[in-house]
C-alpha positions in Angstrom: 8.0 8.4 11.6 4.5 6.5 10.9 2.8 6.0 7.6 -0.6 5.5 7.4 -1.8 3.5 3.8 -5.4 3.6 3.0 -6.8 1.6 0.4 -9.6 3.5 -1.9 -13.4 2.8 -1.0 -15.3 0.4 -3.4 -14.5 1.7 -7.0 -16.2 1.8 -10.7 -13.0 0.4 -12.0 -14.6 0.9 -15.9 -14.6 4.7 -15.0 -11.7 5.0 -12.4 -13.9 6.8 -9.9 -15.5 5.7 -6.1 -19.0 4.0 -6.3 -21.9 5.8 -3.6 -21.1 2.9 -1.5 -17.2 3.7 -2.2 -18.1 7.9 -1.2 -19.7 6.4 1.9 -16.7 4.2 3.1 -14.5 7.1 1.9 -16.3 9.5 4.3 -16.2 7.3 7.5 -12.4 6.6 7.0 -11.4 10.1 6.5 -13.6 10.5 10.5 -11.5 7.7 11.6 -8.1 9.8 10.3 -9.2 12.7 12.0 -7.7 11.2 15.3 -4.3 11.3 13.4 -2.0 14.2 13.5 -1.2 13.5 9.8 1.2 16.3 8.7 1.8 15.5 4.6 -0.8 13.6 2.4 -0.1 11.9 -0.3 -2.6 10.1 -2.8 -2.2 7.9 -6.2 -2.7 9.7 -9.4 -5.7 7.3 -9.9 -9.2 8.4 -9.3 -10.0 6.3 -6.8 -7.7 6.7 -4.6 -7.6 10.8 -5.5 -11.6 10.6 -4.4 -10.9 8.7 -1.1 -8.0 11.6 -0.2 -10.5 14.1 -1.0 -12.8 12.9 1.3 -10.2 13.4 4.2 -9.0 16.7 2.7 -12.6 17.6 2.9 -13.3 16.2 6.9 -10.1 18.3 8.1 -9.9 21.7 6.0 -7.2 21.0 4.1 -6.4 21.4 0.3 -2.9 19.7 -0.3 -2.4 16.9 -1.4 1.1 15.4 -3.0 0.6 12.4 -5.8 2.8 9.6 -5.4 3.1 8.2 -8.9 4.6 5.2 -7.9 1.9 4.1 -5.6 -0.7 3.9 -8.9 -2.1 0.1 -8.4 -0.2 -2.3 -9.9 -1.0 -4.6 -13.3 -1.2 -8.1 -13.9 -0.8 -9.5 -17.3 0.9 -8.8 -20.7 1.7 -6.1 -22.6 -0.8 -6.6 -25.3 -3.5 -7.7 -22.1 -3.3 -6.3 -19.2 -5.7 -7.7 -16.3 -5.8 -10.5 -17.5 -7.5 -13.1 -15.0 -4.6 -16.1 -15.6 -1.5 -13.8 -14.3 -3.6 -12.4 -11.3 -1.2 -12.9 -8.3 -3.7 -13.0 -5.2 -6.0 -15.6 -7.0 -3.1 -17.3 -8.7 -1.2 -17.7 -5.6 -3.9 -20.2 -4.4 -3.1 -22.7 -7.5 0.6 -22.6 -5.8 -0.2 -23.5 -3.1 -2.2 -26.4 -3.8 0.5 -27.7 -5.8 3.0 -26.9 -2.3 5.2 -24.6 -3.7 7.4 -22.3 -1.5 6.2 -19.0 -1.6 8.6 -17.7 0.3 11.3 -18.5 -2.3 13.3 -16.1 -3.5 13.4 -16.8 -7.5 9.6 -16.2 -7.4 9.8 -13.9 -10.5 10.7 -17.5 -12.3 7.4 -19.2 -11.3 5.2 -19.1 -14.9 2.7 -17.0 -12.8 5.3 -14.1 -12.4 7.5 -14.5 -15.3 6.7 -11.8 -18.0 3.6 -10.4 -15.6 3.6 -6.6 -15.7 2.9 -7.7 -11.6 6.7 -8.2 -11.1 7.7 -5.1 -13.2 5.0 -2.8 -11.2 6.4 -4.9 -8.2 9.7 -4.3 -8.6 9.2 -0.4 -9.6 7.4 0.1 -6.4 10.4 -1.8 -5.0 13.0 1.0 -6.1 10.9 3.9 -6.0 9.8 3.2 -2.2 13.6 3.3 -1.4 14.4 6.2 -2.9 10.9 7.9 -1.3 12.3 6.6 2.1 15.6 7.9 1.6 13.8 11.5 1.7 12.9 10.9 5.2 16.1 10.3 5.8 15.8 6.1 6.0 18.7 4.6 3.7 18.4 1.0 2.3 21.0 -0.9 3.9 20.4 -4.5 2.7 17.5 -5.9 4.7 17.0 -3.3 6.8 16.7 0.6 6.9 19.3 2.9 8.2 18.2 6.2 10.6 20.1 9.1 9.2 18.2 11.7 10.2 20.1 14.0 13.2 16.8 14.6 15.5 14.0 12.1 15.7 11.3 12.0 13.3 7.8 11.8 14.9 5.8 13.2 12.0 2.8 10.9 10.4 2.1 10.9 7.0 -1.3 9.4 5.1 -0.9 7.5 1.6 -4.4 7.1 -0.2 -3.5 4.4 -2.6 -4.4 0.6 -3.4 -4.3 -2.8 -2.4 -1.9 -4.2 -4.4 0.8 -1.1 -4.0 0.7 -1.0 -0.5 1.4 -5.4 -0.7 4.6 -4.5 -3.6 5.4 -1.7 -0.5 4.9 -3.6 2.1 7.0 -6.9 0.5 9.7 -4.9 0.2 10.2 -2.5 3.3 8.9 -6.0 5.4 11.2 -8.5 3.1 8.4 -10.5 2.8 8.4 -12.4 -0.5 5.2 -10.6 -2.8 3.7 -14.1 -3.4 3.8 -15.3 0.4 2.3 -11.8 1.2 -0.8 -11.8 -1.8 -1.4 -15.0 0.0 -1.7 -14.0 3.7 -2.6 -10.6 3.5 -5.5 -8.6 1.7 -6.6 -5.5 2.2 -10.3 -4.4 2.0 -11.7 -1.4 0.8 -10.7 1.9 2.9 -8.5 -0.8 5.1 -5.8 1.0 7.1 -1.9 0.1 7.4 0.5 2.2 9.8 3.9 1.3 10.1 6.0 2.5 12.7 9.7 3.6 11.5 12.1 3.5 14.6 13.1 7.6 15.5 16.2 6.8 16.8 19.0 8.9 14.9 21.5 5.9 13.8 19.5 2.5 14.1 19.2 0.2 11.6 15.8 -1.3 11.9 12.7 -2.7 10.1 9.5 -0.8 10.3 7.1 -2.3 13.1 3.7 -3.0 11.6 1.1 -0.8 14.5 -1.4 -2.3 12.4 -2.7 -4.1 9.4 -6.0 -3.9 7.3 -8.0 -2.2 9.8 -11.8 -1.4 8.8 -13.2 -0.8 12.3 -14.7 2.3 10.8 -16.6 0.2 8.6 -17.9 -2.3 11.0 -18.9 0.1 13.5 -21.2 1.7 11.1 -22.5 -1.6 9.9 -23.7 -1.9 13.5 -25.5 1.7 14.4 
């Protein structure tokens, strides 16, 4: 089983909707998809990330589309303010590391950046709800790894139009990579493509292989014509 996550194209985040720069990179990544066999697609509820599906729904014919609540992006803040700049994990991570904190610790939620963000709860949702998603397919957690218990191989591909900072929470968890340590080392640019490879063997217990990470060849290539 592969999934393919692609990030929304440059947004107007006041009005939850693609830019004309954001339609553009929308249309050139739904081309690049076309050279998947992509047999469900999903999308965030989220306009953005609705837009950049259409665009691919529009390139290939096709009219369905299935909205993955869960995959919504996630917040950073309080309660009573949410984005607010002081709790944002991928700049705040930086300050961590200057001070030489392990970002790979496990009691991250306890670092002041994390404690009482709505980052770690919309983390920690995307956590659960991924695993019981997964399960669907036929892939049961089972502790670090993800147990095959499906009778025939799965070799079907599935697209996920979402975010930057769902597919990291998604990622963290199915990779057991701590969230901080990956907001650090990873970032995903706009229409950026993530596929990971679930092992098809009926019975293995396995990680997903990451075929690969933040692609935007699409982009580039029409940078240069």
């Amino acid at each position: 089983m592969r999934l393919i996550f692609i990030r929304h194209g440059e947004p107007n985040y006041e009005k939850d909707c693609l830019t004309e720069l954001g339609h553009i990179q929308a249309k050139l990544v739904a081309q690049r998809l076309l050279q998947e066999d992509i047999k469900t697609i999903y999308s965030s509820p989220l306009g953005r990330a609705r837009q950049t599906a259409q665009a691919y729904l529009d390139a290939c014919g096709r009219t369905d589309v299935h909205i993955l609540d869960f995959m919504k992006e996630i917040r950073f803040g309080t309660e009573e303010v949410l984005y607010d700049e002081r709790f944002n994990p991928w700049t705040g991570v930086n300050k961590l590391i200057e001070q030489g904190i392990n970002l790979q610790d496990p009691e991250w939620r306890e670092f002041p950046l994390f404690k009482n963000n709505t980052a770690t709860v919309d983390v920690d949702l995307i956590a659960a709800q991924s695993d019981k998603w997964l399960s669907s397919f036929g892939y049961e957690k089972d502790g670090l790894y993800y147990l095959n218990k499906n009778t025939e191989e799965n070799n079907d591909t599935y697209a996920i139009f979402c975010h930057g900072g769902s597919t990291t929470a998604f990622l963290s968890r199915v990779l057991n990579i701590p969230f901080p340590h990956l907001c650090a080392s990873f970032h995903l640019k706009h229409t950026g493509i993530v596929i990971l490879r679930f092992d098809t063997t009926p019975g293995i217990r396995s990680i997903p292989l990451v075929e690969l990470a933040g692609d935007i060849l699409h982009i580039k290539e029409h940078k240069s014509e």
